[in-house]
PDB file as gemmi writes it, atoms N, CA and C in Angstrom:
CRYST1    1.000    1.000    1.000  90.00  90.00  90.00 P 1                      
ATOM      1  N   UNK A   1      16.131 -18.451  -6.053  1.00  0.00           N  
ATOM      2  CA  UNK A   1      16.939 -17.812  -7.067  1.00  0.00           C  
ATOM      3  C   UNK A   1      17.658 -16.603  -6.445  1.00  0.00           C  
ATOM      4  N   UNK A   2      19.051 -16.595  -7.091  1.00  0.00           N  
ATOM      5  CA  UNK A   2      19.619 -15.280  -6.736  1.00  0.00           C  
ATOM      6  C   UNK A   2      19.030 -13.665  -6.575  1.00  0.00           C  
ATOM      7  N   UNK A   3      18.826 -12.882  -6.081  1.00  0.00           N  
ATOM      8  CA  UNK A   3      18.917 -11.695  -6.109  1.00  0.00           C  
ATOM      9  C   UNK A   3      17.191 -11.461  -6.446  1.00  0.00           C  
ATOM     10  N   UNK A   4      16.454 -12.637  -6.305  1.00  0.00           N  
ATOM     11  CA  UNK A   4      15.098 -12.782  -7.084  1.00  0.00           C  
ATOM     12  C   UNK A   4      14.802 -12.653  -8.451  1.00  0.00           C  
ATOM     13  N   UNK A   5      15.519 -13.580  -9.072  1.00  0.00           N  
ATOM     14  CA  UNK A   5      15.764 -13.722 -10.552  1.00  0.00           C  
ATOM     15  C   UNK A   5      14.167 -14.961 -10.998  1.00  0.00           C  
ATOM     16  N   UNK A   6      13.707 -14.381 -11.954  1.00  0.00           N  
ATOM     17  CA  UNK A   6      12.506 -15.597 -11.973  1.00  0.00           C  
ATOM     18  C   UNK A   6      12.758 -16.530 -12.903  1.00  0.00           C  
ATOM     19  N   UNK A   7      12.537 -17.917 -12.353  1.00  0.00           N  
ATOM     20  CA  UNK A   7      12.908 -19.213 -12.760  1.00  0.00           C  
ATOM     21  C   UNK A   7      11.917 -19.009 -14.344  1.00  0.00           C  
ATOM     22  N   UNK A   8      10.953 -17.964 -14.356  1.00  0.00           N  
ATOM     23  CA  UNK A   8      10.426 -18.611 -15.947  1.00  0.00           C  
ATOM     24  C   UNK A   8      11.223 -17.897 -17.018  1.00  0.00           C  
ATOM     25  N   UNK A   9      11.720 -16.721 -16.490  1.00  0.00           N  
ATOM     26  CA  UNK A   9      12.134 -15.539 -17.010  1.00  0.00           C  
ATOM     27  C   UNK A   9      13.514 -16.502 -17.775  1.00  0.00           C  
ATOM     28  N   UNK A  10      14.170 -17.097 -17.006  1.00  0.00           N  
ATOM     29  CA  UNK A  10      15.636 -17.820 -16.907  1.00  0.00           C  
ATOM     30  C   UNK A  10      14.892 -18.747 -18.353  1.00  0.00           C  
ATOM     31  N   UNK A  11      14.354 -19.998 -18.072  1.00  0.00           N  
ATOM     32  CA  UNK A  11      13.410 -21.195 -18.689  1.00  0.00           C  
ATOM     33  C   UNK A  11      13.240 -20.327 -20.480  1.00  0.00           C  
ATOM     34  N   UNK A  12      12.681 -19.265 -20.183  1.00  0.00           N  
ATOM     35  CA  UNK A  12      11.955 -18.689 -21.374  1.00  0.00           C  
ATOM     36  C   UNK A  12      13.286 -18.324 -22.148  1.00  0.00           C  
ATOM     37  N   UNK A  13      14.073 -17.486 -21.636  1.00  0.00           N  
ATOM     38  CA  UNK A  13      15.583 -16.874 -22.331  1.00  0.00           C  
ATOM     39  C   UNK A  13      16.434 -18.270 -22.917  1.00  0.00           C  
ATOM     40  N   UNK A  14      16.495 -19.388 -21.843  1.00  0.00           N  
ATOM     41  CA  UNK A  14      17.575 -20.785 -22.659  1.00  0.00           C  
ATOM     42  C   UNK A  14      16.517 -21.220 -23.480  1.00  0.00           C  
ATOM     43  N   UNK A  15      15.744 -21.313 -23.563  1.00  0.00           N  
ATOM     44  CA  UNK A  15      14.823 -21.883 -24.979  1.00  0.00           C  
ATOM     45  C   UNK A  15      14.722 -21.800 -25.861  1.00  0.00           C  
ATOM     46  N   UNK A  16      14.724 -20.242 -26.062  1.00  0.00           N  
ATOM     47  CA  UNK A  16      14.929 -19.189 -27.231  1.00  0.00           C  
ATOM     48  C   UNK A  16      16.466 -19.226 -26.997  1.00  0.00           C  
ATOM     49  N   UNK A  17      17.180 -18.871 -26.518  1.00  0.00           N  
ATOM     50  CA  UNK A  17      18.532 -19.392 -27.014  1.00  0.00           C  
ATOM     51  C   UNK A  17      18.901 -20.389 -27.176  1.00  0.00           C  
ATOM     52  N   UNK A  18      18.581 -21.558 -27.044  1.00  0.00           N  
ATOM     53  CA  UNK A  18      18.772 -23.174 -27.543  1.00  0.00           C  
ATOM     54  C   UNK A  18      18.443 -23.073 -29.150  1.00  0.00           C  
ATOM     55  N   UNK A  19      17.365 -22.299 -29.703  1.00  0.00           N  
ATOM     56  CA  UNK A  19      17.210 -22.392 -30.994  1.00  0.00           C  
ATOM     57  C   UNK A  19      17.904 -21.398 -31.812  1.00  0.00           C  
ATOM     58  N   UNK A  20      18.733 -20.589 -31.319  1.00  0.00           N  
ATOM     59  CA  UNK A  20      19.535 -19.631 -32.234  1.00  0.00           C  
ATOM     60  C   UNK A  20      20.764 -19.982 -32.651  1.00  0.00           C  
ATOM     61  N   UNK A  21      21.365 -20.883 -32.098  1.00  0.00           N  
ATOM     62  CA  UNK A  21      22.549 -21.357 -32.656  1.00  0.00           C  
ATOM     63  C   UNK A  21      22.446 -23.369 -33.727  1.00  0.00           C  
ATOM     64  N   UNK A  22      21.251 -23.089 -33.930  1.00  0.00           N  
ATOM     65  CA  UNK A  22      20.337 -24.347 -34.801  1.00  0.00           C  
ATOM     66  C   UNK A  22      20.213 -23.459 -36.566  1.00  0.00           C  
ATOM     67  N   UNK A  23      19.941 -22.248 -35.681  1.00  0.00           N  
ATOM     68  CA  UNK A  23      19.101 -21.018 -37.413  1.00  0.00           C  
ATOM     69  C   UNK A  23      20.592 -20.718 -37.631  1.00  0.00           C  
ATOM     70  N   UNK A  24      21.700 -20.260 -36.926  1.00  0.00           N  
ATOM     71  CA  UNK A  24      22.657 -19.273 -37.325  1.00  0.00           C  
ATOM     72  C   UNK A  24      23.927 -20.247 -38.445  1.00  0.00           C  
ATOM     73  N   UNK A  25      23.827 -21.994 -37.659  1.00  0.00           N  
ATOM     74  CA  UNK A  25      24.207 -23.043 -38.286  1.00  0.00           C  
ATOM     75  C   UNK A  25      23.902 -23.534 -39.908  1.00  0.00           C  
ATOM     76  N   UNK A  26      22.304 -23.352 -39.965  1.00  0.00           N  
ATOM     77  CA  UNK A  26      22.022 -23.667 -41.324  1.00  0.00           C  
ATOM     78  C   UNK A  26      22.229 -22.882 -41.983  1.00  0.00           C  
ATOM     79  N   UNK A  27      22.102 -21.404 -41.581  1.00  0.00           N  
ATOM     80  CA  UNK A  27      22.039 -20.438 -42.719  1.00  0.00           C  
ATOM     81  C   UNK A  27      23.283 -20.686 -43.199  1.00  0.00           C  
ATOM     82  N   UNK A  28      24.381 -20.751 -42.058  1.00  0.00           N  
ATOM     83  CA  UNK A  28      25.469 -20.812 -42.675  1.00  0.00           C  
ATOM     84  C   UNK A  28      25.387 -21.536 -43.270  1.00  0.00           C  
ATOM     85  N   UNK A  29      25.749 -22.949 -43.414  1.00  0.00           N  
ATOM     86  CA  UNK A  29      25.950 -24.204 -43.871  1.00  0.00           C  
ATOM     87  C   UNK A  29      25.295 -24.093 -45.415  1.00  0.00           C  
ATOM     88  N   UNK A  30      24.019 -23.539 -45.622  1.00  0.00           N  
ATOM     89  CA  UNK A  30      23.151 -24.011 -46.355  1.00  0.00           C  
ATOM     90  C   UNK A  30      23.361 -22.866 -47.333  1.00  0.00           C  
ATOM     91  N   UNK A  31      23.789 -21.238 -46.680  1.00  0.00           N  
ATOM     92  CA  UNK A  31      24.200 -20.014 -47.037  1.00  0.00           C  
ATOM     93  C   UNK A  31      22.883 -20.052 -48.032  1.00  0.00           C  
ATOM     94  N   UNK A  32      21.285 -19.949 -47.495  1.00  0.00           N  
ATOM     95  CA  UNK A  32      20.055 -19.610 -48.083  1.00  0.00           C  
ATOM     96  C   UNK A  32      19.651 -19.249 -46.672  1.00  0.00           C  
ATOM     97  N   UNK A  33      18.699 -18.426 -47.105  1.00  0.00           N  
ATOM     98  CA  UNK A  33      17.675 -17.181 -45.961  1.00  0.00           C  
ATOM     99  C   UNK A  33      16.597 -17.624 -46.513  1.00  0.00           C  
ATOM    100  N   UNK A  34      15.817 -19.008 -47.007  1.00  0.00           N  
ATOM    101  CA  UNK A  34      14.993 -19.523 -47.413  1.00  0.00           C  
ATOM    102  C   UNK A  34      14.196 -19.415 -46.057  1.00  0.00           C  
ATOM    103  N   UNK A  35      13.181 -18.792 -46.391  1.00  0.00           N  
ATOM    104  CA  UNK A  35      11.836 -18.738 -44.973  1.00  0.00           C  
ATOM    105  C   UNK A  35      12.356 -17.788 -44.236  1.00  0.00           C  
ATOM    106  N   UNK A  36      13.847 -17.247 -43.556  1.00  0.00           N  
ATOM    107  CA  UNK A  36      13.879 -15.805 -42.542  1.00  0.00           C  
ATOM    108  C   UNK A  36      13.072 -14.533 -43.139  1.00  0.00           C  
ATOM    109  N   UNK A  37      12.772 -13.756 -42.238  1.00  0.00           N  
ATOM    110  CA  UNK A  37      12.884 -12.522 -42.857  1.00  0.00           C  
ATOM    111  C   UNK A  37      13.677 -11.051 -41.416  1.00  0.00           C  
ATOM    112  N   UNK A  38      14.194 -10.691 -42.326  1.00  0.00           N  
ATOM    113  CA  UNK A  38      15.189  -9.376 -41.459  1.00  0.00           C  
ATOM    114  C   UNK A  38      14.498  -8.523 -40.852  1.00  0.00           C  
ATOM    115  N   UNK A  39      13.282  -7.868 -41.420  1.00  0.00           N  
ATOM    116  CA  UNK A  39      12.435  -7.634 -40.510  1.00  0.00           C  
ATOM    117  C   UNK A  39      12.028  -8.353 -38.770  1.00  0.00           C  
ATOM    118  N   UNK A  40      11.998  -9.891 -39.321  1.00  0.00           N  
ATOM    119  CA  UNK A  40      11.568 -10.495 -37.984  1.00  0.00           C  
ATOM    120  C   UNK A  40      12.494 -10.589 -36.651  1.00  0.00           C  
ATOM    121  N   UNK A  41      13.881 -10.825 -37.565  1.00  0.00           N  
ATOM    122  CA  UNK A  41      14.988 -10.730 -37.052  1.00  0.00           C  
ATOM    123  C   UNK A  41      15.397  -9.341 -35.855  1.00  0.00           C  
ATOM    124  N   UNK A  42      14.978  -8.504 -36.786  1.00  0.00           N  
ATOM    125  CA  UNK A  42      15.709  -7.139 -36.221  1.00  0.00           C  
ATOM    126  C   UNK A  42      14.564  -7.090 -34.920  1.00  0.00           C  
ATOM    127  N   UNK A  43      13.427  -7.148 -35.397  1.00  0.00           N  
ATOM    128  CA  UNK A  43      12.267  -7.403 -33.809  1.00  0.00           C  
ATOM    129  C   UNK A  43      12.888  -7.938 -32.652  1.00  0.00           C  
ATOM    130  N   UNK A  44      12.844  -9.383 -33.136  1.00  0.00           N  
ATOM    131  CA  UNK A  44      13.509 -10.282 -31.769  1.00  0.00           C  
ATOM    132  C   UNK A  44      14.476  -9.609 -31.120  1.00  0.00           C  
ATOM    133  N   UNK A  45      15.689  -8.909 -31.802  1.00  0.00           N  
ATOM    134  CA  UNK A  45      16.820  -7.887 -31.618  1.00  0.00           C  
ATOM    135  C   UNK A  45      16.246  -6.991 -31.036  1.00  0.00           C  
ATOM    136  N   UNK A  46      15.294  -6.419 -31.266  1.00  0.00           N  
ATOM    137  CA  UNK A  46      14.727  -5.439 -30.521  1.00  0.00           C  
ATOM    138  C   UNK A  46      14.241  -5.397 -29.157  1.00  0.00           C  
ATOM    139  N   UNK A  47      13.287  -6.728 -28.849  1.00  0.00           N  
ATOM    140  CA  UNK A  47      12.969  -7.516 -28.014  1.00  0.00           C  
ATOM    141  C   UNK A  47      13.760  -7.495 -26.165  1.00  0.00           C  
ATOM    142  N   UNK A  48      14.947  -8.370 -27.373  1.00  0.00           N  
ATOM    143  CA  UNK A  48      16.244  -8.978 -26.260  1.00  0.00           C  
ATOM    144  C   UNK A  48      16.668  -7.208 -25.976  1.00  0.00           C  
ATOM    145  N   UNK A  49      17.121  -5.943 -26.488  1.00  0.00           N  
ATOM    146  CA  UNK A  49      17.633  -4.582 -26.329  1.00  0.00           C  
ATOM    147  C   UNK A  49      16.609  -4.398 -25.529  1.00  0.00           C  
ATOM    148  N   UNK A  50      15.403  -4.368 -25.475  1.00  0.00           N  
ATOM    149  CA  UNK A  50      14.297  -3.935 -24.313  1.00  0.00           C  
ATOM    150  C   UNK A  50      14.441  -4.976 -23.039  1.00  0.00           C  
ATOM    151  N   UNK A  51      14.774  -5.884 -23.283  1.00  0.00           N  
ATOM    152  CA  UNK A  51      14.927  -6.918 -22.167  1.00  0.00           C  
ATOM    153  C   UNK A  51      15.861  -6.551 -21.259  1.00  0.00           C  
ATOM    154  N   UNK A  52      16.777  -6.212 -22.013  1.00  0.00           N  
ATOM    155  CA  UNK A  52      18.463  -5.808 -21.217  1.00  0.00           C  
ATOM    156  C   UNK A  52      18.154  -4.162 -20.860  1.00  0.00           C  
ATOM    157  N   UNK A  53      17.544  -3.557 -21.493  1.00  0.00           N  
ATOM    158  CA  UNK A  53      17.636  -2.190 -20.842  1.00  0.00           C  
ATOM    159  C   UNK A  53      16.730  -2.198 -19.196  1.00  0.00           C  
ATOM    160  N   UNK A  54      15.284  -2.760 -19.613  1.00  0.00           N  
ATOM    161  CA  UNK A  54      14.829  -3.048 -18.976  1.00  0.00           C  
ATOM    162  C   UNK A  54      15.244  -3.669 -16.898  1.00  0.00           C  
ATOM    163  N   UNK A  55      16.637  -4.963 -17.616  1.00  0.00           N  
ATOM    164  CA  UNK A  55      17.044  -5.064 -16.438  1.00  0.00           C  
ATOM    165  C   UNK A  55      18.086  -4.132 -15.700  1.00  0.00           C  
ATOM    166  N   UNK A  56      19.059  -3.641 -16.645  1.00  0.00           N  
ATOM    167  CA  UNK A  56      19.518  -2.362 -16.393  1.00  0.00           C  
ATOM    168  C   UNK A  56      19.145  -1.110 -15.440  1.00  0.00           C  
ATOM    169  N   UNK A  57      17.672  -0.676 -15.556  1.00  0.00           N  
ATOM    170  CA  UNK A  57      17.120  -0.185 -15.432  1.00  0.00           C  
ATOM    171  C   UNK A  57      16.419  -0.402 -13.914  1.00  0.00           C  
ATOM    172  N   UNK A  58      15.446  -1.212 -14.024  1.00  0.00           N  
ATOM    173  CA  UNK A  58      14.628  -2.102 -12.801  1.00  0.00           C  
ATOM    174  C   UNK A  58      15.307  -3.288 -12.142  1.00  0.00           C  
ATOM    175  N   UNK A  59      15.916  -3.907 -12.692  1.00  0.00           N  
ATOM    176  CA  UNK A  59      16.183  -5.074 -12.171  1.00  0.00           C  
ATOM    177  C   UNK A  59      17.297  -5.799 -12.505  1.00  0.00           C  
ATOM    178  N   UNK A  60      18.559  -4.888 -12.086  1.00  0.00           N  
ATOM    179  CA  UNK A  60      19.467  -5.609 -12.561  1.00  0.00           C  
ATOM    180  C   UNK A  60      19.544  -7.076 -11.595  1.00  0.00           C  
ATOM    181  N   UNK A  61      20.366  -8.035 -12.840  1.00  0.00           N  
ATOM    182  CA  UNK A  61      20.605  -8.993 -12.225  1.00  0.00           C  
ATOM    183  C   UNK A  61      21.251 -10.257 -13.331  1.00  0.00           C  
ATOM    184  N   UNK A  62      21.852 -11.097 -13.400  1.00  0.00           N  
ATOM    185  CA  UNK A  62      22.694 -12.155 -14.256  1.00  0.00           C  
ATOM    186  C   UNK A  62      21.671 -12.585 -15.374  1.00  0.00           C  
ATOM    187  N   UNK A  63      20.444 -12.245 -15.336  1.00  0.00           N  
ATOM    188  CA  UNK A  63      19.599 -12.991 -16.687  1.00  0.00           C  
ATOM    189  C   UNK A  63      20.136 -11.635 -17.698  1.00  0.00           C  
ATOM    190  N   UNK A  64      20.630 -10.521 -17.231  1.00  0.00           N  
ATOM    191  CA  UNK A  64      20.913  -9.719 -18.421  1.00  0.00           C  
ATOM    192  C   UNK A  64      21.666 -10.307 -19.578  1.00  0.00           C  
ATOM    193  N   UNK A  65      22.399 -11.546 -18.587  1.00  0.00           N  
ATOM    194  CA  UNK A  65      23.755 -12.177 -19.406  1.00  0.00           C  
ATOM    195  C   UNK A  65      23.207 -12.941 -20.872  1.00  0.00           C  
ATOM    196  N   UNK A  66      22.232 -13.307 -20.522  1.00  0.00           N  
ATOM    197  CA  UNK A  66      21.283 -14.563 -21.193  1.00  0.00           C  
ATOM    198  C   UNK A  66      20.722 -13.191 -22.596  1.00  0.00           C  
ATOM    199  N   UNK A  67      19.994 -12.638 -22.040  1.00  0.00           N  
ATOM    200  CA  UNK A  67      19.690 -11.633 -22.900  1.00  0.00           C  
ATOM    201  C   UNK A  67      20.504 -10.983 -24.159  1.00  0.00           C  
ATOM    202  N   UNK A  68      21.373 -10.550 -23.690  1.00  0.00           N  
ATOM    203  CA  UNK A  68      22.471 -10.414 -24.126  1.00  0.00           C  
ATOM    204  C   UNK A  68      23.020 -11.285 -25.357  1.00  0.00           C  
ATOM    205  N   UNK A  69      23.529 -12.820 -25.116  1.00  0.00           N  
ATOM    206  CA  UNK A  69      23.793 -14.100 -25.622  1.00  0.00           C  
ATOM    207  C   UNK A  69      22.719 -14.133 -26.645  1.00  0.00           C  
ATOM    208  N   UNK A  70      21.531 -14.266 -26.413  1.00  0.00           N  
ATOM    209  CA  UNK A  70      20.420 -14.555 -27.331  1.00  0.00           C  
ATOM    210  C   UNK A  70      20.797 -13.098 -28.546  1.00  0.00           C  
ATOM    211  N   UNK A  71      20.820 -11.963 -27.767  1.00  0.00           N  
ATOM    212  CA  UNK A  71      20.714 -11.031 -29.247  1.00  0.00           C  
ATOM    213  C   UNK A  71      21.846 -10.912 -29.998  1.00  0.00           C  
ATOM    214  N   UNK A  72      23.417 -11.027 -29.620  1.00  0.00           N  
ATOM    215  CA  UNK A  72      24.265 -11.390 -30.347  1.00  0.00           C  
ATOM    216  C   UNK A  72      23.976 -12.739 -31.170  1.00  0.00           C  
ATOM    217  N   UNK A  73      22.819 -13.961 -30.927  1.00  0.00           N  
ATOM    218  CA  UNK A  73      23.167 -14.586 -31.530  1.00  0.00           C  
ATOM    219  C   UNK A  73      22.154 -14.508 -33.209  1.00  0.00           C  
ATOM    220  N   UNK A  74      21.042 -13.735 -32.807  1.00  0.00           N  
ATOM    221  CA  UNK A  74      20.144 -13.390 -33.433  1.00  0.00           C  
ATOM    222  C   UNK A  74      20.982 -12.159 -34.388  1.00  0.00           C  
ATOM    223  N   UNK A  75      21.462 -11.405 -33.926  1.00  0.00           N  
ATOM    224  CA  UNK A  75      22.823 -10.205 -34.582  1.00  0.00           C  
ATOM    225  C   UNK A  75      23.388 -10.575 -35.509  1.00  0.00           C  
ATOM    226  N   UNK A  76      24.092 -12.490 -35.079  1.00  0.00           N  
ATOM    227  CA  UNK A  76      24.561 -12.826 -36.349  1.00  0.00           C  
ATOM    228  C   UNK A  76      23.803 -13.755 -37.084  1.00  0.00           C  
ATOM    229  N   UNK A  77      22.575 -14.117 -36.938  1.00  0.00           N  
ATOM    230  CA  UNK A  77      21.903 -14.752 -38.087  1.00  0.00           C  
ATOM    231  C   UNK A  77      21.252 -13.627 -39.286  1.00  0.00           C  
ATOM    232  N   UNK A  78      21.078 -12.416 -38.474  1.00  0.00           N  
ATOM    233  CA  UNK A  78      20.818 -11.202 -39.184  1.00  0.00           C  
ATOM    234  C   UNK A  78      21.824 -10.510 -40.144  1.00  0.00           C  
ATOM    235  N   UNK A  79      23.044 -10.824 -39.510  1.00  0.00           N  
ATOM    236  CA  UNK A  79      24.498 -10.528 -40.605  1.00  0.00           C  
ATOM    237  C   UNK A  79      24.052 -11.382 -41.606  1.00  0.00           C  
ATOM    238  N   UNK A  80      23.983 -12.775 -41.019  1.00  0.00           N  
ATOM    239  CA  UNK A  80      24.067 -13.504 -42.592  1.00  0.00           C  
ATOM    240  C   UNK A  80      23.252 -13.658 -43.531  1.00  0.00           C  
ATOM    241  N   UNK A  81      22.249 -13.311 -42.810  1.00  0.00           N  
ATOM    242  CA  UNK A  81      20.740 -12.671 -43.879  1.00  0.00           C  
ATOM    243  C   UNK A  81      21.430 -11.383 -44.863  1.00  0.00           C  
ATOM    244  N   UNK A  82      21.785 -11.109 -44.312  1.00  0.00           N  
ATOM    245  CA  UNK A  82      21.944  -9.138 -45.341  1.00  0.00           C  
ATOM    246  C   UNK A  82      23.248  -9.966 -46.482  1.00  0.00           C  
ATOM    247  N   UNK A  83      24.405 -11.105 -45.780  1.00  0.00           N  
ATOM    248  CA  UNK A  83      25.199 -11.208 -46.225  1.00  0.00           C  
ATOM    249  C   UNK A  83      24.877 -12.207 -47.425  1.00  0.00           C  
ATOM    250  N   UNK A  84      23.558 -13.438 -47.638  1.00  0.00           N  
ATOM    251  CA  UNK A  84      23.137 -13.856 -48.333  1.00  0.00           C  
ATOM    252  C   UNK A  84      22.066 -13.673 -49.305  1.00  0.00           C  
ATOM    253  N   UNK A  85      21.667 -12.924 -48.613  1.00  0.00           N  
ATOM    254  CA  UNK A  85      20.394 -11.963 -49.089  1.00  0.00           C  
ATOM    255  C   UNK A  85      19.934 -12.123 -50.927  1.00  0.00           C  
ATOM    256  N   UNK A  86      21.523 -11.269 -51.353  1.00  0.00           N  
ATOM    257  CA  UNK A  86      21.243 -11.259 -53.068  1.00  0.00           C  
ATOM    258  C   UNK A  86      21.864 -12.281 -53.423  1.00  0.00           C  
ATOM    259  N   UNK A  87      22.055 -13.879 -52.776  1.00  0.00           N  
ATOM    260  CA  UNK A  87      22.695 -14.471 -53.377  1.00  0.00           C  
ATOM    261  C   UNK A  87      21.291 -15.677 -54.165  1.00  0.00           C  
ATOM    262  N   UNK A  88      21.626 -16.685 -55.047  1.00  0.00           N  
ATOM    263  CA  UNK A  88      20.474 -17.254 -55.355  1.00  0.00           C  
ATOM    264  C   UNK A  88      20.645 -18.556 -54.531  1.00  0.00           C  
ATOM    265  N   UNK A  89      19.173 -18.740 -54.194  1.00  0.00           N  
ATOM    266  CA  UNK A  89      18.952 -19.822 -53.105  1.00  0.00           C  
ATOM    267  C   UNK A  89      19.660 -21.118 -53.552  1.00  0.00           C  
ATOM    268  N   UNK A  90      20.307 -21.952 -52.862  1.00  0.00           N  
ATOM    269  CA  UNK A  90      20.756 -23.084 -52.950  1.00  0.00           C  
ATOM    270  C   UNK A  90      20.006 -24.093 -52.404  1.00  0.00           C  
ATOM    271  N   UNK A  91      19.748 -25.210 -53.723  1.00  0.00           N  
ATOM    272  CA  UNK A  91      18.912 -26.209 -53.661  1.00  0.00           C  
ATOM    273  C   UNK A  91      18.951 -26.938 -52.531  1.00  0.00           C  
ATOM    274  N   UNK A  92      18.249 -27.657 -51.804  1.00  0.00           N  
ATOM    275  CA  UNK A  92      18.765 -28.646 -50.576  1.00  0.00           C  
ATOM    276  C   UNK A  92      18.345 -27.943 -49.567  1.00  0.00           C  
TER     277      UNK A  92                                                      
END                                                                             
């Protein structure tokens, strides 16, 4: 690996980003926050911001990119939580 980037570190980040653009899809689609909660949301957000400072910090290197990707995408499933929030759940 480049620059000594770790292959699980890489593995672990596309995984969790493989499933954020699956959640950010239904909410839309379905426009219900049935089962999220914003709390959990803003964590993971929190998470990926410690991840990236972290490499910033110690270790820069291209998985920041990944990091990054994942919390914008988590950013906007969290928009659409606040944005559906008071709406009433839709059946289906």
């Amino acid at each position: 690996m480049p620059n000594g980037m770790s292959p699980f570190e890489i593995i672990m980040l596309v995984c969790f980003g493989a499933s954020w653009p699956f959640s950010v899809y239904k909410t839309w689609q379905t426009k219900s926050i049935k089962g999220k909660s914003a709390i959990f949301l803003l964590l993971i957000i929190i998470g990926y911001v410690a991840g990236i400072i972290h490499k910033l910090i110690y270790k820069p290197d291209a998985v920041i990119c990944l990091y990054a990707l994942n919390a914008i995408m988590v950013f906007i499933d969290l928009s659409l939580w606040f944005r559906y929030h008071k709406q009433p759940t839709v059946p289906g």
